[in-house]
C-alpha positions in Angstrom: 113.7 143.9 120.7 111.8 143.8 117.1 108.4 142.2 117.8 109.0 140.3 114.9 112.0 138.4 116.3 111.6 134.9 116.3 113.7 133.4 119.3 112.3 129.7 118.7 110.2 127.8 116.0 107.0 126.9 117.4 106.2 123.3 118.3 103.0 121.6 117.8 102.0 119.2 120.8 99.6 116.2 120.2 98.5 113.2 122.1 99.9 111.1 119.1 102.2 108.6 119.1 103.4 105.2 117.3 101.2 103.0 119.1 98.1 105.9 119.0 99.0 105.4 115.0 99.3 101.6 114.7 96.1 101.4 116.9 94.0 103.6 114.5 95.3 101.7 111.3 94.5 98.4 113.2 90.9 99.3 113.9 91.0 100.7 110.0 91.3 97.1 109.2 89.0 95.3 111.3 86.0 95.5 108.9 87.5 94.5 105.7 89.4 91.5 108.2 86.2 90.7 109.8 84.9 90.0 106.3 87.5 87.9 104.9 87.3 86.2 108.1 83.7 85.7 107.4 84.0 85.4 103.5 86.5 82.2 103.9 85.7 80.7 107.3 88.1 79.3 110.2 91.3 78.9 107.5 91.8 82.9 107.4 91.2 83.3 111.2 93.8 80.5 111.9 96.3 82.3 109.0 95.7 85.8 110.8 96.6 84.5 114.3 100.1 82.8 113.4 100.5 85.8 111.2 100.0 88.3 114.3 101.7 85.6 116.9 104.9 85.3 114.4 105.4 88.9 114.3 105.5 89.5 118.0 107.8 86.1 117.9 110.5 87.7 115.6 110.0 91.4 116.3 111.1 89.6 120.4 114.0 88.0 118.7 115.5 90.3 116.7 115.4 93.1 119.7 116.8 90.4 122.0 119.5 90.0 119.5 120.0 93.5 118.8 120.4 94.3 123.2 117.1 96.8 122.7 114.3 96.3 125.3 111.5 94.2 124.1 108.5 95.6 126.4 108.5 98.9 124.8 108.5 98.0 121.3 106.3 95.0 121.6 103.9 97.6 122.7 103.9 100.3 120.3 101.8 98.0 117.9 103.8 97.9 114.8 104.9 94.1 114.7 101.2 93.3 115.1 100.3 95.6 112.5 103.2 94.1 110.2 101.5 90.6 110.8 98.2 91.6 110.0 99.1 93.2 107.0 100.5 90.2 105.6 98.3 87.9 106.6 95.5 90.1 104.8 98.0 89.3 101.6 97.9 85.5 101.8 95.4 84.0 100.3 93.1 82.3 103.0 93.6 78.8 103.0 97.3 79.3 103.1 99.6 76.7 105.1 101.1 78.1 108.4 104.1 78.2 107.4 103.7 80.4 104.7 102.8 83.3 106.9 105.8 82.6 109.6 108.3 82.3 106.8 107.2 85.7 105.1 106.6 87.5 108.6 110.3 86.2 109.7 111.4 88.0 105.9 109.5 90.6 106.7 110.8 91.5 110.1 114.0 89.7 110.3 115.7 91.2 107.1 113.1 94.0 105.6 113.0 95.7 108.8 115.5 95.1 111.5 118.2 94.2 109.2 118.4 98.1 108.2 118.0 99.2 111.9 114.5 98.8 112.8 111.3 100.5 112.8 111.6 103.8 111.3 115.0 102.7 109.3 113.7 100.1 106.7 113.7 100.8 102.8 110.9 98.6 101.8 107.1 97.9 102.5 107.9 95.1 105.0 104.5 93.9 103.7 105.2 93.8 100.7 108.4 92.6 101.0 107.1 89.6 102.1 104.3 89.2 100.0 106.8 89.6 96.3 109.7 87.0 98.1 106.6 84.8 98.7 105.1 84.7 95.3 108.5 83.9 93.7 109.3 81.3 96.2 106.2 79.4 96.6 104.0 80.3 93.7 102.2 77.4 93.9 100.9 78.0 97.9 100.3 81.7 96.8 98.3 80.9 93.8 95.8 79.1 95.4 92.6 80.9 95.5 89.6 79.7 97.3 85.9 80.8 96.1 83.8 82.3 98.7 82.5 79.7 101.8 80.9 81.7 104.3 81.6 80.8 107.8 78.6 78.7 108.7 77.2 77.8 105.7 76.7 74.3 104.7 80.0 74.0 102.2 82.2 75.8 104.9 84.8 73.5 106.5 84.3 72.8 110.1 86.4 73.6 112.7 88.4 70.5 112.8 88.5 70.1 109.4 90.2 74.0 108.9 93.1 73.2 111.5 93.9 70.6 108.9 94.0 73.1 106.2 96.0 75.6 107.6 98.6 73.0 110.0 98.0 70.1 108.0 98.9 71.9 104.2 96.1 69.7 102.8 92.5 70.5 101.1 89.9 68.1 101.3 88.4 68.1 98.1 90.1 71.0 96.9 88.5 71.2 93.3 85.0 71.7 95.0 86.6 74.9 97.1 89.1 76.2 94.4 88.6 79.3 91.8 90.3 82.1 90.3 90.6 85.6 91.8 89.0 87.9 89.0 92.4 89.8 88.0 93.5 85.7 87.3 90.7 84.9 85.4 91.0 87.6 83.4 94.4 87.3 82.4 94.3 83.2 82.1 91.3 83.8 79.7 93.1 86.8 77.3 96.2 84.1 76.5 93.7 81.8 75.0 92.6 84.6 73.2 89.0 85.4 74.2 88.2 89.0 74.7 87.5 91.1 77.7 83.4 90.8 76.9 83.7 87.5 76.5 85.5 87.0 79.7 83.3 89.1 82.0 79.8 88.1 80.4 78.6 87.5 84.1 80.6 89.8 85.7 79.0 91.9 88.6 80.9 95.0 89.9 78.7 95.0 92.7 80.3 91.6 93.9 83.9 93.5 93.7 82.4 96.3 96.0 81.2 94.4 98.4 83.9 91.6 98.4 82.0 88.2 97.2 84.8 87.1 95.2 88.2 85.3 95.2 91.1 86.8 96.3 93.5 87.6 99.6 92.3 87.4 103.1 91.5 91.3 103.2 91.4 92.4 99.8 87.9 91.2 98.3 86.0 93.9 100.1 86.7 97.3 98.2 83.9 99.0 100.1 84.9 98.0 103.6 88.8 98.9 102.6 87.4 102.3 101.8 85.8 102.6 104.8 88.7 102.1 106.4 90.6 104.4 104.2 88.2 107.3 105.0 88.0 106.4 108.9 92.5 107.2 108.5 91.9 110.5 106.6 89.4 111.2 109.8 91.8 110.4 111.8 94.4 112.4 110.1 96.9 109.1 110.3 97.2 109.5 106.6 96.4 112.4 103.8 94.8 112.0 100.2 98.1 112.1 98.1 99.3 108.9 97.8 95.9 107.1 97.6 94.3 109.0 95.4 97.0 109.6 93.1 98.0 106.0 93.3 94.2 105.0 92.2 93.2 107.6 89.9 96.5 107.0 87.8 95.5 103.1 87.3 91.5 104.4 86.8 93.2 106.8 84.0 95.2 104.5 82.5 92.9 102.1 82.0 89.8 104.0 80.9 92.5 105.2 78.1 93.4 101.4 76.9 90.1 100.3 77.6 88.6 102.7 75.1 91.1 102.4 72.7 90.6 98.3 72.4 87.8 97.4 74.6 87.8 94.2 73.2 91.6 93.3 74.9 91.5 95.7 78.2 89.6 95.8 81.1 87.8 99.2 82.1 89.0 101.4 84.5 86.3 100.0 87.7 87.8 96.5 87.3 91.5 97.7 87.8 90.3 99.5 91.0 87.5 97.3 92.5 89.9 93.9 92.2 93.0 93.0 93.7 95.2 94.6 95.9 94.8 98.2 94.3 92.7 99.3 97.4 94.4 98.0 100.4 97.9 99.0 98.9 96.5 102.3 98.0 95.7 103.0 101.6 97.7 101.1 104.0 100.6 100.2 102.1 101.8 103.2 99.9 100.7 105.2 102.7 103.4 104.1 105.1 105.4 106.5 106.3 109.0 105.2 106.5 109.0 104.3 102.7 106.9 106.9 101.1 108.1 110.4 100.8 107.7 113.9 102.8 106.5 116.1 100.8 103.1 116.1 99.6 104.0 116.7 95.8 106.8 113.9 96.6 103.5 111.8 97.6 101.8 112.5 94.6 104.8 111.6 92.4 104.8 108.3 94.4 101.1 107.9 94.1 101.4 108.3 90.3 104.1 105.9 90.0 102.7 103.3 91.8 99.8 103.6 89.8 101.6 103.3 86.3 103.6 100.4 87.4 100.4 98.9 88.9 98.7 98.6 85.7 101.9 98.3 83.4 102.5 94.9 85.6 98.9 93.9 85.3 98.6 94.2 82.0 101.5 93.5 80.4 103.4 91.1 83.2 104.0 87.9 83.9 102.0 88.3 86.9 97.7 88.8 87.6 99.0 91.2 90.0 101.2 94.0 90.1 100.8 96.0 93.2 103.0 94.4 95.2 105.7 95.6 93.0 104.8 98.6 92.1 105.3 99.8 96.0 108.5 98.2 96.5 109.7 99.5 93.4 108.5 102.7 94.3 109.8 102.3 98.0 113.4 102.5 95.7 112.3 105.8 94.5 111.5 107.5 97.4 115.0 108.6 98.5 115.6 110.2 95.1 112.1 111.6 95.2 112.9 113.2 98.9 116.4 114.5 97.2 114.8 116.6 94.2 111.1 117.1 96.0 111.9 119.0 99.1 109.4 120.4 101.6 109.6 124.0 102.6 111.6 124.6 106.1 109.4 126.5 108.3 110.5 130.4 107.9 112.3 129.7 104.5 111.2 130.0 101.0 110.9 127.3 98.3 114.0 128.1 97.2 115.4 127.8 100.8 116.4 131.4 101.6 114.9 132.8 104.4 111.7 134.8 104.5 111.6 137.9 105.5 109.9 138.9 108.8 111.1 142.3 109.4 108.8 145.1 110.1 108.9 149.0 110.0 108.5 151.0 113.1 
């Protein structure tokens, strides 16, 4: 027999599984989640537990409708995952029901609807986040400036079960702000310019996350963090995020320089908003991003022009949200003309040749 004979492909055994995966993305997030918990006090905890406790609810549900057994999938992690992602997209004084009605979107018709985990089109995430912001703009445009847990203008404990189960705000005017992608773009219709706008503007704020904005999207440091701790871990790779974030830096460095006076530098677009935690555990999801890794950077790149094209030009502060679904669209015709090369085959998909001489 000729030494070079290949009688099976090889196979790769790892310890790695769907719950190894969901459990590393989960304790990816605890930093940033610990800090929005911290940032906006008892509110966001309450909003991250109904979030979490709504996802095992309806994940339950839809597998008892769908005669699959509930145990096993309950356990594998994603449906917690799922809620804790969107929770970390509401803002943080959010009514209850806001989270239940997008997690039961979310689950109910972006994921089980097309078969379950594994089968879905779209970012359940940011399924739920888009459907939100068109249905209830109101409740999703409600930023609160920072109020440390503990400090002396936090809301007690009493007081932030009636925020998030009651759907009222005490005083609201002392608590309310704008996130700084808002601000900015509230401030440019009434025709002041960018210096204007940012006069006191600290990027070191945006880094560390003292600022308005989603339950787990202030932080850009701690998001990064956790972006590097899943590149450790080899749960994700550097194509989609970088690509998705270097596209929007690009893009706007290029306006920005071109009229500085109407467009925000290239920091802002990555240090605010949801850039950061879509760019790393959003885009990054493997069901609705593609195979390959040039497929990934085509993604990335997309994602990133949309991004800003949304931001800027839009109806909305915020574009991300968009950008992935839209790209989520994309990634079956990405897949079809981007193919990865089959193990023992060429590019071009003929087979290589492994013969030797004697």
């Amino acid at each position: 027999m000729n030494p070079a004979t290949l009688i099976s492909g090889p196979h790769t055994h790892a310890p790695t599984s769907v719950a190894t995966v969901m459990r590393t993305v989960i304790y990816a997030l605890v930093p940033t989640t610990a800090f929005g918990i911290f940032l906006f006090g008892w509110p966001a905890l309450f909003l991250l537990l109904i979030s979490i406790a709504a996802a095992l609810a309806t994940e339950a549900a839809c597998l008892y409708l769908m005669g699959k057994p509930i145990k096993p999938f309950l356990n594998d992690g994603s449906a917690v995952l799922s809620g804790w992602l969107i929770a970390l997209t509401l803002p943080p004084w959010a009514p209850w029901w806001i989270a239940v009605v997008g997690v039961v979107f979310a689950l109910g018709i972006g994921k089980h609807l097309f078969g379950g985990l594994g089968q879905n089109i779209f970012n359940p995430a940011m399924l739920a986040r888009v459907m939100l912001l068109i249905a209830f703009p109101l409740e999703m445009t409600t930023w609160i400036n920072p109020t440390p847990l503990f400090s002396s203008n936090a809301p007690s404990l009493l007081t932030s079960l009636g925020i998030t189960f009651g759907g009222s705000i005490p005083n609201i005017d002392g608590y309310s702000g704008a996130t700084p992608l808002g601000h900015v773009k509230t401030e440019l219709t009434l025709n002041h310019t960018v210096p204007q706008v940012l006069t006191d503007y600290n990027p070191l704020y945006s880094l560390l996350g003292w600022t308005g904005g989603s339950l787990g999207e202030t932080s850009a440091l701690l998001i990064l963090l956790g972006g590097l701790y899943m590149l450790y871990k080899r749960v994700i790779t550097w194509h989609i995020p970088v690509s998705m974030l270097l596209t929007s830096l690009v893009l706007a460095t290029v306006f920005h320089l071109i009229n500085p006076d109407r467009y925000t530098d290239g920091l802002y677009h990555i240090l605010n908003g949801g850039a950061m935690l879509a760019a790393f555990f959003i885009a990054t999801d493997y069901v609705t991003s593609p195979s390959s890794k040039i497929g990934q950077i085509l993604f990335g790149v997309g994602a990133g022009v949309l991004e800003y094209t949304i931001r800027t030009w839009g109806g909305f502060p915020e574009g991300v949200g968009f950008a992935v679904l839209l790209m989520n669209a994309l990634t079956p015709l990405i897949d079809h003309y981007v193919r990865p090369r089959i193990y023992g085959r060429t590019y071009r998909g003929k087979p290589i040749d492994v013969s030797t001489r004697s």
